[in-house]
Backbone of each chain as ProteinMPNN parsed JSONL, in Angstrom:
{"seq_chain_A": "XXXXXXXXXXXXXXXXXXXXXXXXXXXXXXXXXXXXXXXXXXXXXXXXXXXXXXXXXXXXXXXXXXXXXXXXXXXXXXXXXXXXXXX", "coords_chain_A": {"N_chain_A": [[-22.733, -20.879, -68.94], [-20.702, -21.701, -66.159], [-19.597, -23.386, -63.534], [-18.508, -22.498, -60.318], [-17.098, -24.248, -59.023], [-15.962, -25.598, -60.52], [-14.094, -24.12, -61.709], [-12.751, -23.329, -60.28], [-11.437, -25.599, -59.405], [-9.75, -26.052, -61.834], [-7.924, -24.02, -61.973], [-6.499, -24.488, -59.573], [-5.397, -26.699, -60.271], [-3.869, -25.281, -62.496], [-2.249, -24.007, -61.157], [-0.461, -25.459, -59.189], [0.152, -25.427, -55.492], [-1.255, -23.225, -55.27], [-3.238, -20.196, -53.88], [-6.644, -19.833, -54.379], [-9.306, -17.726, -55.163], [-12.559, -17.987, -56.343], [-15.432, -15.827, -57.618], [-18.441, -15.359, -58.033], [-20.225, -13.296, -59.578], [-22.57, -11.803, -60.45], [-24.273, -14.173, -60.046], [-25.142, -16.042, -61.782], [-23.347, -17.628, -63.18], [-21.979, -16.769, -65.134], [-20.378, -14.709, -65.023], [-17.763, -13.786, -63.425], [-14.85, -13.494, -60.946], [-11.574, -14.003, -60.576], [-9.189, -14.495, -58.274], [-5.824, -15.48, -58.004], [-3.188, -16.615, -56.323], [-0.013, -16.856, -56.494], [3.01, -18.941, -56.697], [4.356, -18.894, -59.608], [4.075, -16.3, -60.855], [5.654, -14.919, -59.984], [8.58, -12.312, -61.16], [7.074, -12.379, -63.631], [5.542, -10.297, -66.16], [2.311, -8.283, -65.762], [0.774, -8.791, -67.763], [1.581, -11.479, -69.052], [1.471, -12.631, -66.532], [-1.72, -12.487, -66.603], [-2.349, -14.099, -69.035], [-1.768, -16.783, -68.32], [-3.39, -17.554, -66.419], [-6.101, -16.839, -68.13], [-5.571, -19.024, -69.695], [-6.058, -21.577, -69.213], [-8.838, -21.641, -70.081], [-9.32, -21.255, -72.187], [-11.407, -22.091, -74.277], [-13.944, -21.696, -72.933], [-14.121, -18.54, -72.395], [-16.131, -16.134, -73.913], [-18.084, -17.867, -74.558], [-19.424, -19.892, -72.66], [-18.977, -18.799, -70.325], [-19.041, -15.202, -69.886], [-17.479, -13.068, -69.021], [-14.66, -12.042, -67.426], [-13.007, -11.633, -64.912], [-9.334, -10.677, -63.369], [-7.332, -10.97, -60.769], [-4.123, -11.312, -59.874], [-1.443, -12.062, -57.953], [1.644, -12.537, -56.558], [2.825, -14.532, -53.626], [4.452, -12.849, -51.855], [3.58, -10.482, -52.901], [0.736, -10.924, -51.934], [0.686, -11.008, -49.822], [1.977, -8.438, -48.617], [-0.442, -6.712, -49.233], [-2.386, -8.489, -47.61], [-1.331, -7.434, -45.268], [-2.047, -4.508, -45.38], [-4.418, -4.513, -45.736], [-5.178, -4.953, -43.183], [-4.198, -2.638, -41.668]], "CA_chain_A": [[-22.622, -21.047, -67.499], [-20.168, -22.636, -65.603], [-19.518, -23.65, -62.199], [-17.089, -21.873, -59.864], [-15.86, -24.848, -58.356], [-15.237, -26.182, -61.598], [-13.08, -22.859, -62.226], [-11.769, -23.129, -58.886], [-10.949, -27.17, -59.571], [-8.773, -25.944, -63.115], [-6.818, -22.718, -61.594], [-5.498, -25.334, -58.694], [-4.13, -27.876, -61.224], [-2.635, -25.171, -63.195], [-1.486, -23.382, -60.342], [-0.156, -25.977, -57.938], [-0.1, -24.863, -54.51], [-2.03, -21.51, -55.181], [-4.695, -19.988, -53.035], [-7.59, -19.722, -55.775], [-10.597, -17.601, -55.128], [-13.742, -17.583, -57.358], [-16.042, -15.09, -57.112], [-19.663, -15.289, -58.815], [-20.498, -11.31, -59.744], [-23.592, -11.84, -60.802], [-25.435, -15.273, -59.13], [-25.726, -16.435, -62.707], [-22.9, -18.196, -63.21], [-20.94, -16.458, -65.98], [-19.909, -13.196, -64.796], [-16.47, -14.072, -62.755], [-13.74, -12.953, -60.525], [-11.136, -14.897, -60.16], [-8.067, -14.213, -57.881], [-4.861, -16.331, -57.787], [-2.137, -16.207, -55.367], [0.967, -18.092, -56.952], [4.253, -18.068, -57.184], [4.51, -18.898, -60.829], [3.927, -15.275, -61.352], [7.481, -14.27, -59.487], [9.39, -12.362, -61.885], [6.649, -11.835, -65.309], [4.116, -9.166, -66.588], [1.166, -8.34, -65.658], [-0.206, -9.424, -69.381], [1.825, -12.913, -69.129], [0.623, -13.451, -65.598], [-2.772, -12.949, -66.78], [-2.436, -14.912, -70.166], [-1.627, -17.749, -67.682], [-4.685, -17.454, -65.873], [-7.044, -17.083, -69.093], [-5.25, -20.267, -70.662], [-7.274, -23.34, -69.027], [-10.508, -21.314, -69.87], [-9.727, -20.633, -73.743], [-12.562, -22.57, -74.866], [-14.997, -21.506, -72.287], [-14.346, -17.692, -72.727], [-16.845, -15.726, -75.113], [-18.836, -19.057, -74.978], [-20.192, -19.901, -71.185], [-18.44, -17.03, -69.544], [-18.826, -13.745, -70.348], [-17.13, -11.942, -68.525], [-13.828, -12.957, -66.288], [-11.921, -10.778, -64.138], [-8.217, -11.326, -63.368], [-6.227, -10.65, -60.104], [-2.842, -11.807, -59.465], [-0.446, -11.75, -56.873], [2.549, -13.65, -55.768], [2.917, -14.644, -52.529], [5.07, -12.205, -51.293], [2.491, -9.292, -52.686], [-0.455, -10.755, -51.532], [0.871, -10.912, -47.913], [1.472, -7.191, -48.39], [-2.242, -6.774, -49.413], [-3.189, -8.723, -46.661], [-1.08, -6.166, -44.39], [-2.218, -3.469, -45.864], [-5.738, -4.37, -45.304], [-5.453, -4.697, -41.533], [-3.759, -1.214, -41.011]], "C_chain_A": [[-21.503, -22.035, -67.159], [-19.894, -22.572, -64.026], [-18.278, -23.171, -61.649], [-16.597, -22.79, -59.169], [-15.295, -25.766, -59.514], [-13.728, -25.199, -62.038], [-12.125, -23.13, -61.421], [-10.942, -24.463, -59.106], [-9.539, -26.77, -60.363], [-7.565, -24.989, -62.423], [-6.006, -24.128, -60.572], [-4.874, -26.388, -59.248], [-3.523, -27.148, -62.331], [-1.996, -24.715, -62.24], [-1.008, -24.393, -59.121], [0.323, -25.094, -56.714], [-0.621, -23.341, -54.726], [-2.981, -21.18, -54.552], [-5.127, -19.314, -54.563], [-9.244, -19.084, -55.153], [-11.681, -17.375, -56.563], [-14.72, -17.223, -56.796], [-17.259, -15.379, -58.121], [-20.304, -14.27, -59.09], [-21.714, -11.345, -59.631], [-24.749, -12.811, -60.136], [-25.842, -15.684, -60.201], [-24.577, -17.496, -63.305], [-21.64, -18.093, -64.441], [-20.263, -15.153, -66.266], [-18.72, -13.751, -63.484], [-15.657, -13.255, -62.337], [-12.904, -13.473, -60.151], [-9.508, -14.062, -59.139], [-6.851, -15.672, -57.638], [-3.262, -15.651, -56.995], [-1.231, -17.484, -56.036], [2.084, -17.698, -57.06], [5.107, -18.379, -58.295], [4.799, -17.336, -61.315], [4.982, -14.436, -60.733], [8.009, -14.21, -61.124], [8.668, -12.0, -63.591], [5.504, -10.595, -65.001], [2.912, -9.507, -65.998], [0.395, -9.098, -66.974], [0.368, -10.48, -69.201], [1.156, -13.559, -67.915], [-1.277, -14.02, -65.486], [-3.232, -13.658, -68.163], [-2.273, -16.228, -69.245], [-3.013, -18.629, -67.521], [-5.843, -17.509, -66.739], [-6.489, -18.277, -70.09], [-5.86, -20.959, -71.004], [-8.948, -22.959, -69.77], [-10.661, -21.102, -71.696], [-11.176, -20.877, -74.32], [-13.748, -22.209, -74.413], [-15.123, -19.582, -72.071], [-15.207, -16.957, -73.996], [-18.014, -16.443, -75.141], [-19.487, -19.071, -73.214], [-20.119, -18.872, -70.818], [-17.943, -15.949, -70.236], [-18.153, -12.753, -70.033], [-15.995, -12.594, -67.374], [-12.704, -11.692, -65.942], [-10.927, -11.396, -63.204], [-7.614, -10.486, -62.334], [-5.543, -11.622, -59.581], [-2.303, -11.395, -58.481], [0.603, -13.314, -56.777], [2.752, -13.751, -54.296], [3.113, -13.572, -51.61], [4.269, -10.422, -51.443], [0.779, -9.816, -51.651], [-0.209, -10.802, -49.818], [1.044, -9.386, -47.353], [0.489, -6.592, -48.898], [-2.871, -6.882, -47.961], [-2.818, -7.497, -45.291], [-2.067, -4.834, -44.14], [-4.167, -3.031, -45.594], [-6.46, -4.393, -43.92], [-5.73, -3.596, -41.397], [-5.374, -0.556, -41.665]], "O_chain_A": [[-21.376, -23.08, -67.797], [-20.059, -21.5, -63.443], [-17.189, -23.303, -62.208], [-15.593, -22.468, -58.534], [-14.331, -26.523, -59.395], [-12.665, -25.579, -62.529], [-10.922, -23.184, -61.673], [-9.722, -24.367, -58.97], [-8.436, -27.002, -59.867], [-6.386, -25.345, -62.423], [-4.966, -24.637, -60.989], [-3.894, -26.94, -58.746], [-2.805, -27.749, -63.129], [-0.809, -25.017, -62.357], [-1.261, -23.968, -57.994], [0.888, -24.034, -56.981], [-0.096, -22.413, -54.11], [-3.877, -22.022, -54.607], [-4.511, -18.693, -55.428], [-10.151, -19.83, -54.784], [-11.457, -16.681, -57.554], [-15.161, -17.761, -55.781], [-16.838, -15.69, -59.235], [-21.437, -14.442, -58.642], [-22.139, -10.868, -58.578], [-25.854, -12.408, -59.774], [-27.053, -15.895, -60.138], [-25.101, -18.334, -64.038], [-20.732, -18.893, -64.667], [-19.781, -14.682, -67.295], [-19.313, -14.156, -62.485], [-15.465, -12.239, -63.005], [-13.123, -13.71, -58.963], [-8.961, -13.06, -59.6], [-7.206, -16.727, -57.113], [-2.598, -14.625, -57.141], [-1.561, -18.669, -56.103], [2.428, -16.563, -57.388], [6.328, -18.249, -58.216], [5.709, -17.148, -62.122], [5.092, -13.252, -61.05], [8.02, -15.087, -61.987], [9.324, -11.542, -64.527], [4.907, -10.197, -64.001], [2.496, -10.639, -65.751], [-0.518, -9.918, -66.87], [-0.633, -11.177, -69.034], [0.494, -14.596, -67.96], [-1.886, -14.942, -64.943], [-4.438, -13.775, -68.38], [-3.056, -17.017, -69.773], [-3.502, -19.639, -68.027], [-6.757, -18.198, -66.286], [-6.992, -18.409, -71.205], [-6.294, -21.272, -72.113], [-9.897, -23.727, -69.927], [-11.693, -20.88, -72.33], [-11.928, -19.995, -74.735], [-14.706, -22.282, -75.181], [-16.194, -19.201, -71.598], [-14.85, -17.301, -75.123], [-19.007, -15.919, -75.645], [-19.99, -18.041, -72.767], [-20.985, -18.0, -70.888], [-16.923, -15.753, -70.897], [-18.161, -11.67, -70.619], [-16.333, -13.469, -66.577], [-11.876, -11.096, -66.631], [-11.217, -12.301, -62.421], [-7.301, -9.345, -62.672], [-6.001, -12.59, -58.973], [-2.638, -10.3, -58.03], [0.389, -14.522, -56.879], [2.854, -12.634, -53.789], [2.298, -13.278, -50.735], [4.297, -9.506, -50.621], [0.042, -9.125, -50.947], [-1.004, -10.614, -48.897], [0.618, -8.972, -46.275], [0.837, -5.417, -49.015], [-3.507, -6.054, -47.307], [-3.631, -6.897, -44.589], [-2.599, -4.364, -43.135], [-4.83, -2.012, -45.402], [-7.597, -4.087, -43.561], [-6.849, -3.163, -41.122], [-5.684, 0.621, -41.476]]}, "seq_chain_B": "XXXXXXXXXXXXXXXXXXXXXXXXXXXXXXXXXXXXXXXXXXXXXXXXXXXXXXXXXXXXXXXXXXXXXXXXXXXXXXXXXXXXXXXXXXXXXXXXXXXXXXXXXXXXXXX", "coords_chain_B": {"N_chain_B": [[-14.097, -7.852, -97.233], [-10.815, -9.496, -96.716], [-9.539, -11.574, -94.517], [-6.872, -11.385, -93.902], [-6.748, -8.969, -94.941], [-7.954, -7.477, -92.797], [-6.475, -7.983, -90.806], [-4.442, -6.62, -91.236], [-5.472, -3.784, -91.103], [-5.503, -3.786, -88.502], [-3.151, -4.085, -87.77], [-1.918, -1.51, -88.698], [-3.474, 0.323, -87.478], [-2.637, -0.112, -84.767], [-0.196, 0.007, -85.217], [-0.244, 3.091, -85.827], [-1.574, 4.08, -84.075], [-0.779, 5.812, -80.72], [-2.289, 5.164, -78.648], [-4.377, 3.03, -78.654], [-7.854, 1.678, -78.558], [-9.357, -0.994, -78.42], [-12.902, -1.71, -77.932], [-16.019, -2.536, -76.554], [-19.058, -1.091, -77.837], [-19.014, 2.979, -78.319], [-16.872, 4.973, -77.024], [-18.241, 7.165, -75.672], [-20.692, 5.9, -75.51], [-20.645, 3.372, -74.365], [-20.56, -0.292, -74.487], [-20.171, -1.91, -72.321], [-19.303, -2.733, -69.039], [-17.056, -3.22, -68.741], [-15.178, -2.511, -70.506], [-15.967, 0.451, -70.79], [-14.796, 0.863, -68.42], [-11.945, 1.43, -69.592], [-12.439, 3.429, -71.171], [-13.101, 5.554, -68.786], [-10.894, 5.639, -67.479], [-8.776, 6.543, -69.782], [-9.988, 8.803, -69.905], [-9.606, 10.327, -67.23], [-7.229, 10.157, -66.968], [-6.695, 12.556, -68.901], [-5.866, 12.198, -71.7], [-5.499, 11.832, -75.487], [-6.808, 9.518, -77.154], [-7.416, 6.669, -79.297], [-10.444, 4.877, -80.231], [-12.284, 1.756, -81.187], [-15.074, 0.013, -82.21], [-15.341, -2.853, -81.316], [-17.782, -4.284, -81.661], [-19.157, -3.822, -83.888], [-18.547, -4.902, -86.207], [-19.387, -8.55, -86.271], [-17.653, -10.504, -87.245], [-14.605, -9.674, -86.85], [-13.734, -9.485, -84.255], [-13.009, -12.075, -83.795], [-10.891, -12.066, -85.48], [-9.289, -9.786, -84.179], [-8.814, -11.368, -81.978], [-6.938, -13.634, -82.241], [-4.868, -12.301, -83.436], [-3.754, -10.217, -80.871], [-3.112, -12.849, -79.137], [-5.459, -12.546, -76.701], [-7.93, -13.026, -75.038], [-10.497, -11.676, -73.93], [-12.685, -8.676, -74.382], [-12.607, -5.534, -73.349], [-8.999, -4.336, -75.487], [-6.203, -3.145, -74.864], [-3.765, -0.868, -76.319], [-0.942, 0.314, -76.167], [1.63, 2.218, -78.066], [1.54, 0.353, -79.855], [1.608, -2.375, -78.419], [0.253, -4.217, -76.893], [-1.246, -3.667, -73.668], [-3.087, -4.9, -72.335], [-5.946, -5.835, -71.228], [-9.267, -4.75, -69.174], [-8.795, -5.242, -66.345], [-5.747, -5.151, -66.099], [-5.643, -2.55, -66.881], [-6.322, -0.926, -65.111], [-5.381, -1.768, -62.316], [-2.543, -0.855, -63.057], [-3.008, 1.863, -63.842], [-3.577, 2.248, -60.635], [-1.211, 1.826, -59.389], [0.282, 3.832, -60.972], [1.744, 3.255, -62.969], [0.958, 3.275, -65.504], [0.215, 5.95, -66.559], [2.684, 6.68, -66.374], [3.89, 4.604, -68.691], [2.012, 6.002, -70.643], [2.603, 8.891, -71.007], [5.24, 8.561, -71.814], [4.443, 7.336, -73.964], [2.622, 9.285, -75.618], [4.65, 11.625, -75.686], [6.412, 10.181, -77.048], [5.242, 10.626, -79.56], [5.183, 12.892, -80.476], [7.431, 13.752, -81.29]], "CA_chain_B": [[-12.867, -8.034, -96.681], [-10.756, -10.732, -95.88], [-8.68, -11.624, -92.951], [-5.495, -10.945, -94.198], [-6.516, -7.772, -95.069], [-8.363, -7.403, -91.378], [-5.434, -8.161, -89.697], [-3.385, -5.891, -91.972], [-6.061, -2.53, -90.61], [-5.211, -3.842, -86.676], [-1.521, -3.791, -87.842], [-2.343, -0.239, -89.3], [-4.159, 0.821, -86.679], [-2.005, -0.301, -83.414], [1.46, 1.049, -85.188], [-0.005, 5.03, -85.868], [-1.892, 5.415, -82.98], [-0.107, 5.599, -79.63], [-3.03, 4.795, -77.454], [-5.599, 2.24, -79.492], [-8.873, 0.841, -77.971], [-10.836, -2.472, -78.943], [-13.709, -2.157, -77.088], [-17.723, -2.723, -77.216], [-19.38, 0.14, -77.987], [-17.963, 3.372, -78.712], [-16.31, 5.847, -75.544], [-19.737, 8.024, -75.605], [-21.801, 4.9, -75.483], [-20.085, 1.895, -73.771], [-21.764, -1.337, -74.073], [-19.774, -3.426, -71.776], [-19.007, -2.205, -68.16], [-15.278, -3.458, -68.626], [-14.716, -1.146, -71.804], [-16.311, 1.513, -70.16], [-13.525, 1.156, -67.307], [-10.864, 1.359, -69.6], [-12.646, 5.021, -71.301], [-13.013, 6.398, -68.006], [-9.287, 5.699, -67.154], [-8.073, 7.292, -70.159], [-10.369, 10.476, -70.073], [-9.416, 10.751, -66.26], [-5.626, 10.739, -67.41], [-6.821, 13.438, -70.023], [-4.903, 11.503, -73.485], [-6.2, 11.377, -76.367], [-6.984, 7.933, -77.696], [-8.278, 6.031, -80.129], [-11.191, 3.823, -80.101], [-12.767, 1.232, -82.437], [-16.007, -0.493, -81.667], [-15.573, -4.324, -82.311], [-19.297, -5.054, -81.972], [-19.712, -3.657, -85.352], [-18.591, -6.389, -87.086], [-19.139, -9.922, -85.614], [-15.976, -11.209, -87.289], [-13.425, -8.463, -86.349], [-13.064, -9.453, -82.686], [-12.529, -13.098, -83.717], [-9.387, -12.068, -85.899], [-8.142, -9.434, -82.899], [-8.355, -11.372, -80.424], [-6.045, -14.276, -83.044], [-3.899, -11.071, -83.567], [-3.293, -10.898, -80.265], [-3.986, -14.092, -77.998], [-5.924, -12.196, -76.024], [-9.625, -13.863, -75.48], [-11.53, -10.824, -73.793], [-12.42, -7.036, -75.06], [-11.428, -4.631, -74.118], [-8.114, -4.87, -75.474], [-5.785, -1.644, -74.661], [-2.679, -1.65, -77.324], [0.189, 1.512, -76.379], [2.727, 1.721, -78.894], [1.194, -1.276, -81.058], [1.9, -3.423, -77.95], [-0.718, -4.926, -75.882], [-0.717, -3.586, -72.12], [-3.725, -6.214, -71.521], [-7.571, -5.269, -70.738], [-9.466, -3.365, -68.092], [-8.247, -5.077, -64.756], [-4.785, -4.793, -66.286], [-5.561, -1.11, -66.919], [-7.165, -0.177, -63.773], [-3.835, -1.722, -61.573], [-1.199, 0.352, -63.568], [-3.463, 3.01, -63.019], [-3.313, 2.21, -59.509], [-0.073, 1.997, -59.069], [1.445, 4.771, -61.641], [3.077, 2.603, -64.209], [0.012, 3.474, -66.893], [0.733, 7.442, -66.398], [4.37, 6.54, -66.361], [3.641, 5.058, -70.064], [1.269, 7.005, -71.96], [3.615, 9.926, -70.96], [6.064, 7.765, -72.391], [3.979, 7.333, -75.66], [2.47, 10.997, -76.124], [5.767, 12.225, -75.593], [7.238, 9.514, -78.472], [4.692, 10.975, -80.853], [5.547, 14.323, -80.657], [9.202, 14.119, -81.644]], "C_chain_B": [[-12.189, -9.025, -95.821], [-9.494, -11.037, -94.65], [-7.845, -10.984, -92.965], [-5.227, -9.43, -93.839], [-7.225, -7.053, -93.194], [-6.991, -6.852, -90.561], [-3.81, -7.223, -89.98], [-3.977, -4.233, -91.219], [-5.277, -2.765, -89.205], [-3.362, -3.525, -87.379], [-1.416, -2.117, -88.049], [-2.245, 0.509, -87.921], [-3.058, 0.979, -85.374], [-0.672, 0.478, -83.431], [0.914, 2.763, -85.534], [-0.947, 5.38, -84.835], [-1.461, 4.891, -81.51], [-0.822, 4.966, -78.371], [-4.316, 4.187, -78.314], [-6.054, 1.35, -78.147], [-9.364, -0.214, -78.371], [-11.996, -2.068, -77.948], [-15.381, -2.393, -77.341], [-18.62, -1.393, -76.695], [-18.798, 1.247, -78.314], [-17.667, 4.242, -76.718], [-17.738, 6.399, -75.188], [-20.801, 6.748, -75.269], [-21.007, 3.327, -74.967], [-21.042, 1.155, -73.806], [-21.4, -2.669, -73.213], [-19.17, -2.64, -69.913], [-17.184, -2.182, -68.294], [-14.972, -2.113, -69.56], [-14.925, 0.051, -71.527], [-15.535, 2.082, -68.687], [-12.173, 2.014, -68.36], [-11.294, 3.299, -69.908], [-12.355, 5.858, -69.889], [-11.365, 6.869, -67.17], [-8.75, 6.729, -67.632], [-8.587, 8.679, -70.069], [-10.013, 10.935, -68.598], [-7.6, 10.912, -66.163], [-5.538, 12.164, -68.407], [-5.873, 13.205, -71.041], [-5.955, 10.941, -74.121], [-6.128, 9.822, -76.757], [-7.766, 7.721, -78.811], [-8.957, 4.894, -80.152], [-11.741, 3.183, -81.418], [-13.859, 0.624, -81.356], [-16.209, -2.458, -82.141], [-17.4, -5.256, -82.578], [-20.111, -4.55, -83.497], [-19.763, -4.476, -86.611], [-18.083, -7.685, -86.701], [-17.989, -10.485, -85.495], [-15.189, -10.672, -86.543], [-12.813, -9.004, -85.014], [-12.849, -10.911, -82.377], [-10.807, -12.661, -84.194], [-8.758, -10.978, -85.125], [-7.604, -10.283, -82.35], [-7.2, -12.818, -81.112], [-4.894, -13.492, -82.854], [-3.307, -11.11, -82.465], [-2.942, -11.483, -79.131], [-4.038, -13.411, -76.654], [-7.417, -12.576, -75.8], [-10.778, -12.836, -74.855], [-11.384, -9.523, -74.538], [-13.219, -6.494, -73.498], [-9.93, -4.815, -74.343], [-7.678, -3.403, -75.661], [-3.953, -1.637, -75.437], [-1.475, 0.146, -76.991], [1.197, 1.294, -77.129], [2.938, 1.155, -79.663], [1.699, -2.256, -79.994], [0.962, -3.551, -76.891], [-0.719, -4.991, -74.926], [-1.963, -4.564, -71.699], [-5.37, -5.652, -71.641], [-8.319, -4.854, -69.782], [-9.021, -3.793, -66.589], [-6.576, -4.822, -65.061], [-4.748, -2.82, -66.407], [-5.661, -0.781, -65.664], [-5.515, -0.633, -62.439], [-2.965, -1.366, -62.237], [-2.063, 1.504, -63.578], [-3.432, 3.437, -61.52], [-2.449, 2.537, -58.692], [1.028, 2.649, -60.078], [2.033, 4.729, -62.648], [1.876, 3.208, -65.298], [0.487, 5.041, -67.338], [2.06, 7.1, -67.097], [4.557, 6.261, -68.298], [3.091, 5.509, -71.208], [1.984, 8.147, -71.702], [4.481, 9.285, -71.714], [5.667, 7.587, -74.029], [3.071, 8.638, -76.148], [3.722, 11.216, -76.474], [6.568, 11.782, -77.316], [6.721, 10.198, -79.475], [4.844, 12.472, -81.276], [7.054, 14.721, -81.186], [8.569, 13.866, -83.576]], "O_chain_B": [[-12.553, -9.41, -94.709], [-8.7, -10.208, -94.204], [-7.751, -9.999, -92.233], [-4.402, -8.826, -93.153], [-6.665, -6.093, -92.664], [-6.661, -5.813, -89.989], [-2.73, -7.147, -89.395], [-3.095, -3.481, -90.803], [-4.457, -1.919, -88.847], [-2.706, -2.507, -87.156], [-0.609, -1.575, -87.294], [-1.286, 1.095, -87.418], [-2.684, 2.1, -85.03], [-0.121, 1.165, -82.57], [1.781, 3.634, -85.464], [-1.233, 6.548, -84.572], [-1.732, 3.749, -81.138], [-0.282, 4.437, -77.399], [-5.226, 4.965, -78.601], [-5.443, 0.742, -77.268], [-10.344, 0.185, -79.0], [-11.589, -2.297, -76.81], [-15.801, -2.387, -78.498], [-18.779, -0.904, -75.577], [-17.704, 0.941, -78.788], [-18.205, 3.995, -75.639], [-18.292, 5.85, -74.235], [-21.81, 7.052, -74.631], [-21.113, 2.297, -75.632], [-22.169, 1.443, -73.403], [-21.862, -3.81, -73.223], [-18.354, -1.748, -70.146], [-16.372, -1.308, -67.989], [-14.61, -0.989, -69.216], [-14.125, 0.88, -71.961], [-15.609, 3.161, -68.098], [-11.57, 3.006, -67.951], [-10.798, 4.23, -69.274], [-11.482, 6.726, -69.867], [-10.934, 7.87, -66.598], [-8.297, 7.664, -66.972], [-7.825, 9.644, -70.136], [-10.092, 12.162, -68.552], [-6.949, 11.647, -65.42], [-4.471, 12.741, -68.618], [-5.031, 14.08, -71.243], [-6.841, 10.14, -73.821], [-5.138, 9.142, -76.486], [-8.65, 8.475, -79.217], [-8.321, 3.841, -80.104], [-11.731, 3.769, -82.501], [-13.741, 0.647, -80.131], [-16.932, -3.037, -82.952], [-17.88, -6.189, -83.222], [-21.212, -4.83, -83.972], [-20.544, -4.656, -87.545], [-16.903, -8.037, -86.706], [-17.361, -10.868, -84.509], [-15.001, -11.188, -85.441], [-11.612, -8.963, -84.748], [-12.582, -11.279, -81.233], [-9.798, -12.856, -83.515], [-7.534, -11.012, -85.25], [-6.401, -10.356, -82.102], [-6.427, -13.096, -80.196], [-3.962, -13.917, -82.171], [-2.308, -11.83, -82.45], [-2.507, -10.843, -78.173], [-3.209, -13.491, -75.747], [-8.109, -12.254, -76.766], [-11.942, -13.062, -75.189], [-10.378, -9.199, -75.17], [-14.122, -7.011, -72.839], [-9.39, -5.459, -73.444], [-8.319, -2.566, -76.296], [-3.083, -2.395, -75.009], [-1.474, 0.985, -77.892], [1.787, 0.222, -76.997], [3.99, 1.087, -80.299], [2.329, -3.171, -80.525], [1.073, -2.774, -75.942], [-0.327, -6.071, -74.485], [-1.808, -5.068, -70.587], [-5.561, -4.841, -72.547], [-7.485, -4.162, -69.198], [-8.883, -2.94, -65.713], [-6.036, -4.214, -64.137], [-3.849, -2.083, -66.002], [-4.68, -0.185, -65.22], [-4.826, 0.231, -61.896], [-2.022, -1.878, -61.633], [-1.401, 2.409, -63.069], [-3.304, 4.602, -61.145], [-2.541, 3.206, -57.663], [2.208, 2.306, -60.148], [2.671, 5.597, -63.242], [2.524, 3.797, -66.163], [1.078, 5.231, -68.401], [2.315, 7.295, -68.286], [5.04, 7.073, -69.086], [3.484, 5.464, -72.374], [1.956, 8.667, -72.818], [4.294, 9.79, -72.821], [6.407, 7.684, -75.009], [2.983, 8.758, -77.37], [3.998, 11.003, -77.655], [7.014, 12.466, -78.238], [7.489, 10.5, -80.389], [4.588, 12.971, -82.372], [7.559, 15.825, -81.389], [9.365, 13.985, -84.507]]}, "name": "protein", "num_of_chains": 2, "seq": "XXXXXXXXXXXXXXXXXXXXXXXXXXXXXXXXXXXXXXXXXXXXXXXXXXXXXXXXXXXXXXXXXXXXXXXXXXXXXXXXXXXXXXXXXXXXXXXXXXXXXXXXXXXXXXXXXXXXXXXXXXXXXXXXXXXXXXXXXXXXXXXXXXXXXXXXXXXXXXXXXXXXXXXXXXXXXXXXXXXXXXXXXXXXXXXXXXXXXX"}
């Protein structure tokens, strides 16, 4: 188990200025969704942007949390997201 | 069998088949909802693939995921190169690029 504002705490000190959601799937505390909005991720892979993102957690993957789901965006996508979800 | 040689099968394994699975359970029997994303992907692309079941042997999915630094399963390998695991699958499915290369790696294997 771990705490999603602990998750949420780590993603915002690797990701300076990033919007950071954590999601709790389950209500148990180790089933995860995490989304990060950053603009670290201008410019790489999908697999590097989310090797990023599963970095801070090495130790706590397999082991607390079972299960962690990974969406990315950079700024400039997640604003066409957010568009996209008006229309 | 020891690591070396472990990590010598995944080497095996990832360079002769164009579309290799890690996942838990096998395709017919998923035991992980994620892994069971990535099957339904590929059988809804209709390409063959190849799966392995890492819950068969405890070790195994310590020295993958070493192999490579990847820390969840499923792990989805085209080409012998590591496109990522099932939310990575499921957005290049989304948006075309997955199509774009398993066409890309059928195609290679046929020459």
């Amino acid at each position: 188990m771990m705490e999603p504002q602990e998750i949420k705490n780590r993603l915002e000190e690797t990701f300076e200025g990033a919007t950071v959601l954590v999601e709790d799937l389950t209500g148990t505390k180790d089933h995860f969704r995490v989304t990060v909005v950053s603009e670290q991720f201008e410019g790489k892979s999908l697999i590097d942007q989310h090797q990023l993102v599963y970095a801070p957690f090495k130790e706590e993957i397999g082991g607390p949390i079972h299960a962690f789901s990974i969406k990315t965006y950079t700024p400039e996508k997640w604003e066409e997201e957010q568009q996209t979800k008006i229309q | 069998m020891t690591k070396e040689d472990v990590l010598q099968n995944i080497e095996g394994e990832v360079a002769s088949n164009p579309i290799m699975v890690y996942m838990k359970g096998t395709p017919d029997f998923p035991q992980c909802g994620f892994s069971n994303r990535v099957v339904q992907i590929f059988r809804q692309l209709g390409v063959p693939f190849e799966a392995k079941n890492v819950l068969e042997d405890p070790q195994f999915r310590y020295i993958l995921q070493e192999y490579s630094n990847w820390p969840t399963i499923p792990q989805v390998f085209v080409n012998g190169k590591l496109i990522g695991g099932s939310d990575i699958c499921m957005e290049m499915y989304e948006n075309g690029e997955l199509q774009e290369l398993v066409k890309q790696a059928t195609t290679a294997e046929k020459q």
